[in-house]
C-alpha positions in Angstrom: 0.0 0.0 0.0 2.9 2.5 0.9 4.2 1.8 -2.2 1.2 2.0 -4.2 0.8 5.7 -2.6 4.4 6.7 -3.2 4.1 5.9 -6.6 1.3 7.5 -7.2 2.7 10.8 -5.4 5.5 10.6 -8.2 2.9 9.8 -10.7 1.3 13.0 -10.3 4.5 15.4 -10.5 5.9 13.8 -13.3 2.3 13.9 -15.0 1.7 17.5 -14.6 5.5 18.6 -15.2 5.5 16.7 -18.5 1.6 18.8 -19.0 3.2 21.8 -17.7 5.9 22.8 -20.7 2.9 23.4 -23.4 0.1 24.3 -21.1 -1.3 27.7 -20.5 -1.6 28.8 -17.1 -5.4 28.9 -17.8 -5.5 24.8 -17.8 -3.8 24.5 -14.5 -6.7 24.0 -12.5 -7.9 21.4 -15.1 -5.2 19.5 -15.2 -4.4 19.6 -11.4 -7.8 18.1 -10.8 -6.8 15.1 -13.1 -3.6 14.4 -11.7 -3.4 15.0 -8.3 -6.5 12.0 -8.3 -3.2 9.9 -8.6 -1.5 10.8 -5.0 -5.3 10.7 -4.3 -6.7 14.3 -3.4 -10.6 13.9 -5.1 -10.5 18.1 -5.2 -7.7 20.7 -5.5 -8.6 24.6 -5.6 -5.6 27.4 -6.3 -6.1 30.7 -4.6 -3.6 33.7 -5.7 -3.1 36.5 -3.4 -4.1 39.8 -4.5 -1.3 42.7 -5.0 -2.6 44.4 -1.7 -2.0 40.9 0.1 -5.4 41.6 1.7 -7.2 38.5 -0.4 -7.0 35.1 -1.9 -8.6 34.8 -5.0 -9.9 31.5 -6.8 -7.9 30.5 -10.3 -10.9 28.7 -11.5 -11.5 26.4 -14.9 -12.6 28.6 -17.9 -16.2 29.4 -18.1 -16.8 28.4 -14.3 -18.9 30.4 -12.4 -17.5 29.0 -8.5 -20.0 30.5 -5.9 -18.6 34.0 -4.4 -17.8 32.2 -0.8 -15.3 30.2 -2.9 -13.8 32.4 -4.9 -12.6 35.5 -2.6 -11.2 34.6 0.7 -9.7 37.6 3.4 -6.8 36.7 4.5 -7.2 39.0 7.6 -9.1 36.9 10.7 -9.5 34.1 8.7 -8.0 30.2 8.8 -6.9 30.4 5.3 -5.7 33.6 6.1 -3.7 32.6 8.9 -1.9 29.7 6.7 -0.7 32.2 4.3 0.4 34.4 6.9 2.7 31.9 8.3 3.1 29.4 5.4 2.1 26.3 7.2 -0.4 23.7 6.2 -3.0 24.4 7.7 -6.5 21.7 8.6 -9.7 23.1 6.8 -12.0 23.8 9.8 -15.1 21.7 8.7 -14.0 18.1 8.4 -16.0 15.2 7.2 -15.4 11.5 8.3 -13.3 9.7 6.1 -11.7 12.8 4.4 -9.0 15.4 4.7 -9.2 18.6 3.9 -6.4 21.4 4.0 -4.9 24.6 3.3 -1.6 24.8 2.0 0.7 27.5 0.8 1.7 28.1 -2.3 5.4 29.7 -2.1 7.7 30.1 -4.9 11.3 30.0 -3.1 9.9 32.6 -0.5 7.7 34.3 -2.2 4.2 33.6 -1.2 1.8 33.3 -4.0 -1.2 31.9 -2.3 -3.0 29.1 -1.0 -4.1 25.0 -2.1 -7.3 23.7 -0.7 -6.7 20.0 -0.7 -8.8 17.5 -0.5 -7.3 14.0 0.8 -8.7 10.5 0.8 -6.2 10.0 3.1 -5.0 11.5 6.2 -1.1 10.9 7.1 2.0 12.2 6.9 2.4 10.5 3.3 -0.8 12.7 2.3 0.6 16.0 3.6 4.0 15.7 2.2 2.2 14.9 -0.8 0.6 17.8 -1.1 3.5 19.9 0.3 5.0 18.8 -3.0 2.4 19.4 -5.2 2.2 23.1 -3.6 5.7 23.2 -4.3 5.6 22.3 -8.2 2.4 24.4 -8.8 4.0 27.6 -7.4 7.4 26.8 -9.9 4.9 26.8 -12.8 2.8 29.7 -11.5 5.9 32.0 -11.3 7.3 30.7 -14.9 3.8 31.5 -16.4 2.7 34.7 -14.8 4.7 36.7 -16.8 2.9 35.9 -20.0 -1.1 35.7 -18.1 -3.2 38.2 -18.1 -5.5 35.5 -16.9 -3.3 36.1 -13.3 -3.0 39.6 -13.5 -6.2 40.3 -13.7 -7.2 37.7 -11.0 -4.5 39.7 -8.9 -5.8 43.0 -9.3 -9.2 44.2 -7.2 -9.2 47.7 -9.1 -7.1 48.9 -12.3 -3.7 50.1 -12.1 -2.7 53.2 -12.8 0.1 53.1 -16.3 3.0 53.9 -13.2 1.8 51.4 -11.7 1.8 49.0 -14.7 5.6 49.8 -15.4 6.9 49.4 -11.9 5.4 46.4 -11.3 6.9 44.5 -14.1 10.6 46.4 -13.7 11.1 45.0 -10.0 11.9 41.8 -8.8 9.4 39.8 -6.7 8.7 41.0 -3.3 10.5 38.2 -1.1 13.8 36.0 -1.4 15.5 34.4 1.1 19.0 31.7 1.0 20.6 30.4 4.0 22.2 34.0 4.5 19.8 36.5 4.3 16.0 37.4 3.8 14.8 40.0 1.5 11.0 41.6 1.8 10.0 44.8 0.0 6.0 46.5 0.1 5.1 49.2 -1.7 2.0 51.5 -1.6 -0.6 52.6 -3.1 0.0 49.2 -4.4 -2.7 50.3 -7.6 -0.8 54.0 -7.7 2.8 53.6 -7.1 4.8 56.0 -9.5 8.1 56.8 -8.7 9.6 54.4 -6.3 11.3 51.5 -7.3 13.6 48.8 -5.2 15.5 46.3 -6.3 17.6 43.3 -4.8 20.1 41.0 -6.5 22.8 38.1 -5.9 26.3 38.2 -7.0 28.0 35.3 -5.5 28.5 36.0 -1.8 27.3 39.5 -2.7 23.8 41.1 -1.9 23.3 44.5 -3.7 20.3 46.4 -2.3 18.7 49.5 -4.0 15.9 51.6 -3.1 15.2 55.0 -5.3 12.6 57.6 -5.1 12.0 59.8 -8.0 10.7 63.4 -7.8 6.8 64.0 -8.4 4.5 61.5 -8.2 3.3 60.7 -11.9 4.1 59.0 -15.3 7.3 61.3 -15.6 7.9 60.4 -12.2 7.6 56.6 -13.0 9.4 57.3 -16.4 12.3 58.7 -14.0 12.5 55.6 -12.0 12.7 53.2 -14.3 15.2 55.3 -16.2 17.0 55.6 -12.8 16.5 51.6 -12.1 18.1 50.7 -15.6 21.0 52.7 -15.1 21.7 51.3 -11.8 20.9 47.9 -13.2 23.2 48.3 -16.3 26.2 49.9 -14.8 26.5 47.1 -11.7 26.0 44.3 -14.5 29.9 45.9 -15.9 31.1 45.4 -12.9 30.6 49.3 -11.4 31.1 50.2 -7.3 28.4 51.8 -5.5 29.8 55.6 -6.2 30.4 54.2 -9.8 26.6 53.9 -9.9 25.5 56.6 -8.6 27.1 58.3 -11.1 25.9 56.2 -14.1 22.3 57.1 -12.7 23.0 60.8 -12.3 24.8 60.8 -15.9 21.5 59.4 -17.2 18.9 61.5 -15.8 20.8 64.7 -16.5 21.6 63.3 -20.1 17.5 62.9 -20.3 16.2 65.4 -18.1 18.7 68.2 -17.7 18.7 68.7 -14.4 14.8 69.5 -14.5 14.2 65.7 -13.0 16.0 63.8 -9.8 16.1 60.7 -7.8 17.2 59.9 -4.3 18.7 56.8 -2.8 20.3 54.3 -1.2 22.6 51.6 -3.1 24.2 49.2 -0.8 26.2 46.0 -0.8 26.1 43.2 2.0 29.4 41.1 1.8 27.7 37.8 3.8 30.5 36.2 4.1 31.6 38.7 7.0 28.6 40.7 7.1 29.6 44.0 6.0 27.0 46.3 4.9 28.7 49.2 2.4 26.5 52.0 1.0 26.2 55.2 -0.7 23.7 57.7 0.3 22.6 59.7 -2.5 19.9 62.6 -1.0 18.4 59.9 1.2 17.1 59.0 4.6 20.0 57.2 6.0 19.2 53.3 6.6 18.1 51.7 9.8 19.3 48.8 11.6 17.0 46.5 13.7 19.3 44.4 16.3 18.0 42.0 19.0 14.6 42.5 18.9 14.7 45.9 20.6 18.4 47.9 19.4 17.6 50.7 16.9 20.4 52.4 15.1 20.2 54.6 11.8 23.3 54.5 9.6 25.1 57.4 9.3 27.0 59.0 6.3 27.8 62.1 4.3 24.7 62.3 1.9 25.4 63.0 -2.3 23.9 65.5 -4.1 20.4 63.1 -5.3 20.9 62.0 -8.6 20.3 64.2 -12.0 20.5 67.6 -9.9 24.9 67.4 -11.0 25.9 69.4 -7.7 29.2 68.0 -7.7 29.0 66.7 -4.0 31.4 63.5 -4.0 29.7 60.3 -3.2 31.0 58.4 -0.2 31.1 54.9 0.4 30.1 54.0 3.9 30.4 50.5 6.1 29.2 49.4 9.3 29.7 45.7 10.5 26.6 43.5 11.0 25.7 41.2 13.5 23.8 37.8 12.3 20.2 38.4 12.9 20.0 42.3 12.4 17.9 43.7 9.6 18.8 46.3 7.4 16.1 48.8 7.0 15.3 51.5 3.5 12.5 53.2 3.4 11.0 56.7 1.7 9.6 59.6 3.0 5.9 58.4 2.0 6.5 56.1 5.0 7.1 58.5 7.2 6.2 61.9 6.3 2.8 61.5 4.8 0.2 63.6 6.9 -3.3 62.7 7.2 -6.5 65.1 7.2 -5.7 66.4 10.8 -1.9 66.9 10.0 -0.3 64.2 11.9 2.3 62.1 10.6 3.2 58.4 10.4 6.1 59.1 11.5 10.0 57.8 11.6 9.6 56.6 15.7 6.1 54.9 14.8 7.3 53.2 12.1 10.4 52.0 13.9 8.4 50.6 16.6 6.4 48.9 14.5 9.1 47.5 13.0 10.9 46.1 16.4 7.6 44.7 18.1 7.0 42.6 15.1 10.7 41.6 15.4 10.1 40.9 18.9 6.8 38.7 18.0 9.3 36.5 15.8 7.2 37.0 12.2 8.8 36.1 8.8 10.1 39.4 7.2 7.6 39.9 4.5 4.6 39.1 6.9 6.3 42.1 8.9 6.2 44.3 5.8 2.7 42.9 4.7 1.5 44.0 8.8 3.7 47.1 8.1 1.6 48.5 5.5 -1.5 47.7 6.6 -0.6 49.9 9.2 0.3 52.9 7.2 -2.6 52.4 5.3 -5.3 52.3 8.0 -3.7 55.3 9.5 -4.3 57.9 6.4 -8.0 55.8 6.4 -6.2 53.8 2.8 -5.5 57.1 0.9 -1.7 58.0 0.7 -0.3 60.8 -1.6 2.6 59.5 -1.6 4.6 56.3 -2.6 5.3 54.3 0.7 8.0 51.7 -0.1 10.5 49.6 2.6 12.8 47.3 1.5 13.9 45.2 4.3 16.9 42.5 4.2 17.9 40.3 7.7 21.5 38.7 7.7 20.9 35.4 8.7 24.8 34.6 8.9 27.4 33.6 6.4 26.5 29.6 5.7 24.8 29.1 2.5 23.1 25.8 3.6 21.8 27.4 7.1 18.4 26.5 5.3 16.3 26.0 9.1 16.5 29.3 9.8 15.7 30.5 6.9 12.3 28.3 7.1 11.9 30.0 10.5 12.1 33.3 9.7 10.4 32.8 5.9 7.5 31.1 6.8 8.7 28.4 4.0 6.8 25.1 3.8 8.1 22.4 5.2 7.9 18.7 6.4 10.3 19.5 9.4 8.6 23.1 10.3 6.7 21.9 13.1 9.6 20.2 14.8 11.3 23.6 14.5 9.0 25.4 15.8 8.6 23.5 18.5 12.5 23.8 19.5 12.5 27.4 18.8 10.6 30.1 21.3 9.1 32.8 19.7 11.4 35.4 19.0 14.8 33.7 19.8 17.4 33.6 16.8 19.5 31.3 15.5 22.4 31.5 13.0 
């Protein structure tokens, strides 16, 4: 019987890999249906977060017309919602004698993409790696395909984005990665109005390179600006530039375009995690913020730059401070902070840093922190911000590239062992 069962767990990955090359992301639940029967779950729905991360949405067969209690699902006080928040499979509420139903998140490397609602014949450990697997698969081919579905973009979407919008969404890089040295989480809002800030993250070896840029205004120029900024940035580090060597292939750029009539602001950084040296440049930015311990608060120091495309001639200057494993690096932009409200009162720098530090304390995964983060922000201005609010968040988890269980820890990534961790591990503690 065990084998019977394992073989038809590897029956129903190598069936819907082999469908998965030529198959539009439109047939996916179709062809889930028919070949997860083989590992033997008799239903299988895919929910897709929204770009808010406020809502899990159904990916439903063509023409199908799923009930509304199926097909939009909070994710705030709900059981589903809780699964996604802390990636871990999760038993559907309402069971039935002689099934198994349950909710399982959907996470490409960390990057959580939604939820599964699985329904087992069986109910073991054989049946939940099973589907652990098949959550695992599905999100791989979700992430190859969304780039070319409109199917998914529209499911993601709960009101149209604005043409910034648009273009900054498909010039960044997804909003979570993690390895066995660091974490990375970024948020942005108004998630359907951005225009202007941009982030980006990327891996060179032992190298981290961290970039957050706001751009003046807050329009399609302003977006226009951005990207112009991000591609510069992008292009220059790809030949091998330092961080004052960027900045200056983004200032040559915008004043090449703009002639001094447009600017952008930022931070460009480097974490070396082999020793856990953070270097940056601060071009006309708020200085970065370091989150130690749960509770130590520093912000990073260092003669600013002129911002980008203004050409005032003030030298950049490459700044370091030495990490500890465990602390979070913290960029952020003044929409964060600065935005006022109808009575005048700001978000501010000291409630957005204690924010930060009690979620720290509470032990979340970094980009539930951010998700939490935002909601914040946005319930304070009553979800109406004039400006772009963006964070990009990155914890040093140490220099080992196989330290893979804390990674799940601090990630929220699915996995077999993740309650045996969790149970070794208080709330809060680190390891590294």
């Amino acid at each position: 019987m065990d084998v019977d069962r394992e073989a038809g767990g590897r029956a129903m990955l190598a069936g819907l890999l082999d469908a998965g090359h030529l198959m539009p992301l439109d047939a996916l639940p179709e062809k889930v249906g028919v070949y997860a029967r083989a590992a033997g779950f008799t239903d299988v729905l895919i929910y897709v977060a929204d770009l808010h991360r406020q809502g899990l949405h159904l990916l439903a067969n063509p023409g199908e017309a799923p009930p509304d209690s199926e097909r939009h699902i909070r994710i705030e006080g709900t059981v589903p919602g809780q699964a996604y928040q802390y990636g871990r499979l999760t038993p559907v509420t309402s069971q039935e004698a002689g099934r198994s139903d349950w909710w399982v998140p959907l996470v490409d490397g960390t990057e959580r993409l939604g939820l599964l609602r699985v329904r087992s014949a069986y109910d073991d450990a054989r049946a939940r790696e099973d589907a652990d697997r098949l959550a695992g698969l599905l999100a791989l081919m979700i992430a190859a395909k969304r780039v070319s579905s409109d199917t998914l973009a529209k499911l993601m979407r709960t009101e149209p984005l604005s043409l910034g919008a648009e273009m900054a969404w498909n010039l960044m890089p997804p909003r979570s990665y993690a390895d066995g040295r660091v974490v990375i989480a970024a948020s942005l809002e108004p998630a359907y109005r951005i225009s202007g800030d941009v982030y980006e993250y990327a891996i060179d070896g032992p190298l981290v390179h961290l970039t957050l840029l706001d751009a003046m205004g807050h329009d399609i120029a302003a977006g226009l600006c951005g990207a112009l900024a991000l591609g510069a940035c992008r292009n220059s580090r790809r030949q091998g530039a330092g961080l004052v060597a960027k900045g200056e292939a983004v200032e040559a750029a915008l004043v090449d375009q703009y002639d001094q009539r447009r600017y952008v602001t930022g931070i460009l950084a480097i974490l070396d995690t082999r020793t856990g040296e953070l270097s940056w440049v601060n071009r006309g930015h708020h200085p970065p913020i370091i989150i130690r311990g749960n509770r130590w608060i520093r912000h990073l120091e260092c003669p600013p730059a002129h911002p980008m495309g203004t050409n005032l001639g003030l030298a950049g200057t490459v700044c370091r401070e030495q990490l500890q494993p465990g602390d979070r690096i913290v960029l952020y932009t003044d929409g964060i902070t600065e935005a006022r409200r109808a009575d005048d009162g700001e978000f501010g720098l000291e409630r957005f840093t204690d924010f930060l530090v009690l979620r720290h304390a509470e032990g979340l995964p970094v980009p539930e922190t951010l998700r939490r983060l935002m909601q914040a922000v946005l319930d304070y201005h009553d979800g109406n911000l004039q400006d772009d609010a963006t964070v990009l968040m990155c914890e040093w988890l140490g220099p080992a590239l196989d330290n893979t269980e804390p990674a799940a820890v601090l990630t929220g990534l699915p996995s077999r062992d993740l309650a045996t961790v969790h149970s070794t591990i208080e709330p809060g503690s680190r390891r590294s």
